[in-house]
N, C-alpha and C positions, 0 to 999 in steps of 0.2 A: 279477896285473893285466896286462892288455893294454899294449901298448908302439906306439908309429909303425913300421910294416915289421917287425912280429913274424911269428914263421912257427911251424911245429907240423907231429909226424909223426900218425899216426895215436893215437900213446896219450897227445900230450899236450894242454897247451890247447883250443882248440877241434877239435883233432882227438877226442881224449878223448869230446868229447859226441855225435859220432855212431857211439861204440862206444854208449853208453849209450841210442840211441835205436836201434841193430843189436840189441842186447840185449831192447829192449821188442818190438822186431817179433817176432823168437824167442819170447820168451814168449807173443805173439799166437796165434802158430803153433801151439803146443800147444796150446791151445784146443779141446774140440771143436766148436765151431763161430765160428770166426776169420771176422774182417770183410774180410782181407787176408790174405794167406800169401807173403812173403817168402823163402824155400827159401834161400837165402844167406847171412841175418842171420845163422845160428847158425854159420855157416862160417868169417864171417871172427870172430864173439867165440873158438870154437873156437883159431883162429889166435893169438890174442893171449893166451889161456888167464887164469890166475890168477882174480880173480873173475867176470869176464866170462863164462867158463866154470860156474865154479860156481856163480852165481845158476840158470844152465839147466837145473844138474843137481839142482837146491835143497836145496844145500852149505850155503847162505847165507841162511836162513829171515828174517833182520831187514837184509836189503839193503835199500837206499833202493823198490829197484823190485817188491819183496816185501809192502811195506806199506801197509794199507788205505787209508791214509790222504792218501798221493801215490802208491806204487806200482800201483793197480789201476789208479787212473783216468787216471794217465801212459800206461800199455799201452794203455787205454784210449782215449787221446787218439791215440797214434799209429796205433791202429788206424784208428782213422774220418778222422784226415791221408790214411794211405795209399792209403784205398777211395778219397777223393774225386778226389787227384793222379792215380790209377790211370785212376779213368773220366773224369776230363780228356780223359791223352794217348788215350784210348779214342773221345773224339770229334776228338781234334783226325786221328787215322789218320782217321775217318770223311770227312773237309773233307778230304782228299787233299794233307794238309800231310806234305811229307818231311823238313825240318830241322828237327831238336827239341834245343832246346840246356839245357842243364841246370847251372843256375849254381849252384858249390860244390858240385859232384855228392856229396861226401861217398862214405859206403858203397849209397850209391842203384846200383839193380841192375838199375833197368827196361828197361835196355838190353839183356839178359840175359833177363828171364821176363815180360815185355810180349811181345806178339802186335802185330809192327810189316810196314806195309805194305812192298811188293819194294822198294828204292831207298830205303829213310828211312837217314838219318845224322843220329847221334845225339854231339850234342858235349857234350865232358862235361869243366868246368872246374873245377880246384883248385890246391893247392899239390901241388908235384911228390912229396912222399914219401906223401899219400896216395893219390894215383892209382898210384904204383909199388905202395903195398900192395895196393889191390885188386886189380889186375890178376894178382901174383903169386899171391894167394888162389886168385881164379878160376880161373888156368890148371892149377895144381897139380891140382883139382876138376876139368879137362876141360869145366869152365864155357865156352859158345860164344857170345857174343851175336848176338840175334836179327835186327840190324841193324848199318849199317856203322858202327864205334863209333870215334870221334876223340877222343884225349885230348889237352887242351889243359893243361901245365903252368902257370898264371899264376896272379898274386896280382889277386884282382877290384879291389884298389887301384888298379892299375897299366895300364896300356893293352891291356886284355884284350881291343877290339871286334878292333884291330889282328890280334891272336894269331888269333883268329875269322874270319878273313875270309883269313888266309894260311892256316888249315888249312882252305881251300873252303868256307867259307860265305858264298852268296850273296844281298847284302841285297835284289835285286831280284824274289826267292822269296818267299812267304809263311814264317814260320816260325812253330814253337813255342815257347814259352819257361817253366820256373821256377825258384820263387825259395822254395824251403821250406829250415823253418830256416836261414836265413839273412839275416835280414834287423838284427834284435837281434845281430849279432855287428858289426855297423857303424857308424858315427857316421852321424848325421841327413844329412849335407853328402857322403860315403861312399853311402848310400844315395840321394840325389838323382840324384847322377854315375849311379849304376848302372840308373837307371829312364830318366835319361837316354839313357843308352846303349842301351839296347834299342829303346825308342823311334826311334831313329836309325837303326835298323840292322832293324827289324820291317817291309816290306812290306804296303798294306792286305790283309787276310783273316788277319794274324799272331794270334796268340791267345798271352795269357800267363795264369799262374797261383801268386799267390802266397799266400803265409802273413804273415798281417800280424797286429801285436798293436799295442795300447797300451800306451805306456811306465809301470811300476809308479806310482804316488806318489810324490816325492821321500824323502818320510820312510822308507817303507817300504824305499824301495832302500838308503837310507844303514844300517838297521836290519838289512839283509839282508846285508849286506858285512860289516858291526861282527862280525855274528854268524860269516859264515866263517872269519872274519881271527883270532877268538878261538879258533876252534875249530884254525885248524892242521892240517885235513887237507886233504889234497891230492883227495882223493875226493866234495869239499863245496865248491869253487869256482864255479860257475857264474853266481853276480850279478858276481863278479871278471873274467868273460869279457866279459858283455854292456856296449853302451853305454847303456840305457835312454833311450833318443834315438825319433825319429817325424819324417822329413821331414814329410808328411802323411799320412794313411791312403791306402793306394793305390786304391780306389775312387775316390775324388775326385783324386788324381791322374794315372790314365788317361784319367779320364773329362773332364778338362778339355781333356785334349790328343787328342780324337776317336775314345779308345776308348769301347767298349760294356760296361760295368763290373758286375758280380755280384757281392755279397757275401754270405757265408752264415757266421754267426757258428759258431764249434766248436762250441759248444754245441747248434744245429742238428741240427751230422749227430750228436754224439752221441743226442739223444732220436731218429731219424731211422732210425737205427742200432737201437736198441735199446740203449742201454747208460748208463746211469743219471751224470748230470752233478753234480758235486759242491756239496756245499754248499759257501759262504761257510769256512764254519769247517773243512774240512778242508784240510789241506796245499796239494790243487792245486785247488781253487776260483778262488782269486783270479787264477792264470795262465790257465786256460780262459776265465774269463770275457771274458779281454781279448783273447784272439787269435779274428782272423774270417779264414775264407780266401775270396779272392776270384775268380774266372778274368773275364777282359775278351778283345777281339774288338777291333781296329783295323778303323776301320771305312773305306770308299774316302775320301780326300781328307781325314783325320786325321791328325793328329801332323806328327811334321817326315817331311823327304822323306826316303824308303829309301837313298839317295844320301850325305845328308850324315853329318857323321862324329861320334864320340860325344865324350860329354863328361868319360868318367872319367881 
């Protein structure tokens, strides 16, 4: 269970889950014909070996991410995540936006195999062991990024605009911003502070883009925990990470405060994409259904002023 000021390396807690969504892009990859191609996923599961490894080499035929029933349309779902984040930051280079900040960068690589314009910097925030892991990945690989890459060590708890703006970001710039997967690992009040914050710190013409869902059912969630908690492995926690919490839906809460708001539910780009959205009754149905990703546009003389300071 999540704790007040818990932290996590790469293979445990919430780090843990973007091996498992490093791992889905990897299998993306293999694909002959991938919605997204990630060239790194497989680098850093490689790195941490054990099953991470052998689902790639398919060791592990009855892995979680192997089967029909949540594993296809999981690969699945991050496929058409990735396409979408991808041709985001794809128009935000277009808008001649140079700061692109990327909150909970996780094993997120775009800094690295994105096609970024001369002069972008790319801030990239986490907790300190996993930004040390990737970066050691990468350089091992001779991985270069493709833009000037600032790693910010902070807990997005804690006064991260601060950290942000001592390592040269300036809010009087237009900037980029997201927030995938990441949003369900926060409390409702956690998540305000942090839309706050950006807000605060976004310039009109700033663009953000996130990954939002609806919180499960109460019953469902309690039902979903009961069942990991019985079960005892450690490889089956994930309702024990999340806080199944919703400030608001982020559409409506951009869009109050004078951004220009788009939402497009997953299920979307999945039909969109090509790639068949699950029923109701399989595994990952009822998660697709509820997560919509959104990108908004601050628009001139919206939100609070670039100037003032945030609220996390």
């Amino acid at each position: 269970m999540r704790s007040e000021g818990d932290s996590w390396d790469i293979t445990t807690s919430v780090g843990s889950t973007a091996l498992f969504v490093a791992t889905a892009r990897a299998l993306e990859a293999q694909k002959p014909d991938p919605l997204a191609v990630d060239p790194y996923a497989e680098l850093f599961c490689r790195a941490v070996g054990g099953d991470w490894a052998g689902v790639l080499d398919g060791a592990l035929p009855d892995h979680d991410l192997k089967t029909p029933e949540f594993g296809e349309h999981f690969v699945n779902f991050q496929a058409a995540r990735t396409r979408y984040f991808d041709e985001y930051f794809g128009r935000v280079a277009d808008a001649g936006i140079r700061q692109v900040v990327i909150l909970a960068a996780g094993l997120d690589s775009r800094a690295y195999r994105l096609d970024w314009a001369p002069e972008t910097a790319v801030f990239e925030l986490d907790q300190p062991q996993v930004l040390e892991f990737k970066r050691a990945v990468l350089a091992e690989h001779g991985a270069r990024p493709r833009a000037e890459r600032r790693e910010i060590a902070v807990d997005l708890r804690d006064d991260w605009q601060r950290a942000l703006r001592e390592h040269g970001f300036d809010p009087q710039q237009p900037s980029a911003w997201i927030a995938e997967g990441l949003l369900i690992y926060l409390p409702a009040e956690a998540q305000e502070q942090l839309f706050t914050g950006v807000d605060a710190l976004a310039a009109p013409g700033s663009r953000i883009a996130v990954e939002d869902g609806a919180p499960m059912p109460d019953a469902d969630y309690r039902a979903a925990l009961e069942e990991e908690r019985a079960a005892g492995d450690d490889a089956r926690i994930f309702h024990q990470l999340i806080y199944n919490e919703q400030c608001a839906p982020a559409e409506q809460w951009f869009g109050a405060r004078g951004w220009t708001a788009q939402p497009t539910p997953l299920s979307e780009c999945l039909r969109s994409a090509g790639r068949p959205v699950p029923y109701a009754a399989a595994e990952a149905g009822p998660m697709i259904a509820r997560i919509t990703l959104v990108s908004a546009v601050k628009e001139p003389g919206g939100g609070v002023s670039a100037a003032g300071s945030g609220g996390a």
